[in-house]
N, C-alpha and C positions, 0 to 999 in steps of 0.2 A: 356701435353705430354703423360703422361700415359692415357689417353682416345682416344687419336691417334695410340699409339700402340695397343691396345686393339681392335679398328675397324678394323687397317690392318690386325689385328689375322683373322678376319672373312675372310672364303671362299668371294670372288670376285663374284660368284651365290648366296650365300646368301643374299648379303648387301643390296639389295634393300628389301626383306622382314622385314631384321630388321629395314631397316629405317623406314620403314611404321608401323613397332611395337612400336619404338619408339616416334615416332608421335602420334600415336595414344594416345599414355601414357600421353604425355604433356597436347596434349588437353583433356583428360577425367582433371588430375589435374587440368588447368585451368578453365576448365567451374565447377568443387565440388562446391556447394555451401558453404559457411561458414558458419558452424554451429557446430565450433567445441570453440562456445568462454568460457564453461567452465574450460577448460581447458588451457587458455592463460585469463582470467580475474577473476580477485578475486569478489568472492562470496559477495553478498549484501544480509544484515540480518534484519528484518524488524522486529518489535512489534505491532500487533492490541491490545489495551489495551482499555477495555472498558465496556458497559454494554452490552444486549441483543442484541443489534445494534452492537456489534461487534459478538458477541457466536455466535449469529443465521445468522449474516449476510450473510455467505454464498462468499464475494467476494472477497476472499482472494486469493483463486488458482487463481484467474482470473488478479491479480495483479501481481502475481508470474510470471505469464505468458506475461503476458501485459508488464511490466517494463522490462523482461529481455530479450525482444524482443527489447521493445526501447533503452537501453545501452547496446544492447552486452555483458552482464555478468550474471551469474547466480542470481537468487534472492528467497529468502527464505523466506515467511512469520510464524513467529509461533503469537499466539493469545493466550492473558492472560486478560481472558471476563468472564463475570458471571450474567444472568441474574436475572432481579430486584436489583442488588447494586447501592450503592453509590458511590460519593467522597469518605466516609469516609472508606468504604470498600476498596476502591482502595489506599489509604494510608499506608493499610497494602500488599501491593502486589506488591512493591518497588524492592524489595530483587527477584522476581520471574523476573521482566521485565530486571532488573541489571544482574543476570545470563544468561541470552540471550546473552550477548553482545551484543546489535544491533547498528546497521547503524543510524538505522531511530526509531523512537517511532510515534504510531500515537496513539491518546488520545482521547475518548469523553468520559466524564463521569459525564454529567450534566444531561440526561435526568429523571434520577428517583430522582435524587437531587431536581426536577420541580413539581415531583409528590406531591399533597397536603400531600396524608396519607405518606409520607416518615420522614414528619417535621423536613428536613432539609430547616433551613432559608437560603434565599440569601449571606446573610453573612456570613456564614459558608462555603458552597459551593466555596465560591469567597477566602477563608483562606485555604480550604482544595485543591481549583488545583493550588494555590499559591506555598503552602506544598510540593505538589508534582513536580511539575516544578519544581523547586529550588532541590529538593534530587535528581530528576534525571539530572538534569545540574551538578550538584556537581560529580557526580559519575559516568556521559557517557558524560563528556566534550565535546568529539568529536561527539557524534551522536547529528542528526537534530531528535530536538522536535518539533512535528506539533498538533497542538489542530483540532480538529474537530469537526464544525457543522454538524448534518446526515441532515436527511428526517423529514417533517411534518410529527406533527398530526393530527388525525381526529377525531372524535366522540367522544365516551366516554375518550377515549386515551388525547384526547386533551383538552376534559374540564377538567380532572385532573390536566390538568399542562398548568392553566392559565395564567404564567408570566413566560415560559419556555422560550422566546425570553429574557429574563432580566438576566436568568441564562448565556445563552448563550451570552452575550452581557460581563457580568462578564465573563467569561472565556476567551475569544476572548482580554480584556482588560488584563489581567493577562498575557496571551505571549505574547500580544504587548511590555508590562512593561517591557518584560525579553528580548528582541530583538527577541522572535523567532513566529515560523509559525503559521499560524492561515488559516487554507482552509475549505471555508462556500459550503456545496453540496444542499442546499437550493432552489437557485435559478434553479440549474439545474433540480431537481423534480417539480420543479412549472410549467416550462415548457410545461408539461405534459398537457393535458387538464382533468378536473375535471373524468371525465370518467375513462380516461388510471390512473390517479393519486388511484382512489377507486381502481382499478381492480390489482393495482402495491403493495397499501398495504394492502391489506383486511380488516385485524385487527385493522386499524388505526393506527401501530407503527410498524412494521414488515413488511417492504417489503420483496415478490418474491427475491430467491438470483440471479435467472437471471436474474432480471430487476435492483437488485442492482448492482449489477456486471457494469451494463449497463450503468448506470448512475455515481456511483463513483469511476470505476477503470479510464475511462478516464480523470477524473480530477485530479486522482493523481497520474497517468502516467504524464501529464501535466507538473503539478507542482513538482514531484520531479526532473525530467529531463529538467525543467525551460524550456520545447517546442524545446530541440536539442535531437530529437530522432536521432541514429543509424540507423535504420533500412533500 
């Protein structure tokens, strides 16, 4: 009623311009695109928790990016990485990933555990992301733990860490044990043909972060969003 008075208030020469003002207005609102979902969906918090494969990895914004495109809500990566550590350095850095609060924890931290001159044994390795999975279950109940496989080695990179499939084999076992995630980005670098695979990591352990990006943001866009993207 009262938007009926309100039109009859217009001059009678008017009302056609307003209606076409009006019009106009609707449809610019209905064609906006939607992009206002931070603000109607709560914020997702993520952890890279890791070695030099995370610090240097480079594809993190791209995840940020990538995931919050696929579920319509904002997403936050921070990273808590240190290149050259361990397991057992990562044991102590519990209390840093827990302050986070995160959503999501993603974990690798076998590859220098693999390294010969590190002499961290297999067994230890396989006790210390036991260690760790277990205090962060204990302590971020509700967030999803996912272990992760990265990228081959090469050359020198890779005759250092001659049983780094064994390591990873142990870890992969260790969140199977616990019920939770375990995503191998392995096969998708392999892919690669030997050429684009040397020119993607140079160093033999450090890929490009825009070929990393390339390669593991879409498997864990993937998998965290279990393949029902939004978008």
């Amino acid at each position: 009623m009262i938007r009926l008075r309100l039109w009859s208030a217009v001059p009678s020469e008017r009302r056609s311009a307003y209606g076409w003002l009006l019009l106009s207005a609707c449809l610019v609102m209905l064609s906006a695109p939607d992009s206002g979902y931070a603000g109607n969906s709560p914020s997702m918090k993520i952890v890279a928790f890791g070695t030099s494969l995370t610090a240097r990895g480079g594809w993190q914004r791209s995840l940020e990016t990538g995931l919050a495109a696929c579920l319509q809500r904002p997403v936050k990566v921070a990273t808590v990485a240190k290149s050259g550590e361990t397991s057992l350095w990562a044991l102590t850095q519990i209390d840093r990933v827990i302050a986070e609060q995160p959503d999501i924890v993603l974990i690798e931290v076998y590859a220098n555990d693999a390294a010969l001159q590190r002499f961290v044994s297999l067994a230890q390795s396989r006790k210390d992301i036991g260690d760790i999975l277990d205090r962060l279950r204990q302590r971020l109940p509700q967030a999803r733990i996912i272990v992760m496989a990265m990228n081959p080695f090469s050359g020198l990179r890779s005759l250092i860490r001659p049983f780094v499939g064994s390591y990873i084999s142990a870890h992969e076992a260790e969140a199977q044990k616990r019920g939770l995630e375990f995503v191998d980005h392995r096969p998708n670098w392999q892919r690669l043909t030997s050429g684009d695979l040397a020119a993607a990591i140079p160093d033999g352990a450090h890929p490009l972060p825009d070929i990393a990006s390339k390669i593991i943001v879409p498997e864990l866009v993937k998998h965290i969003s279990a393949g029902n993207c939004k978008e």
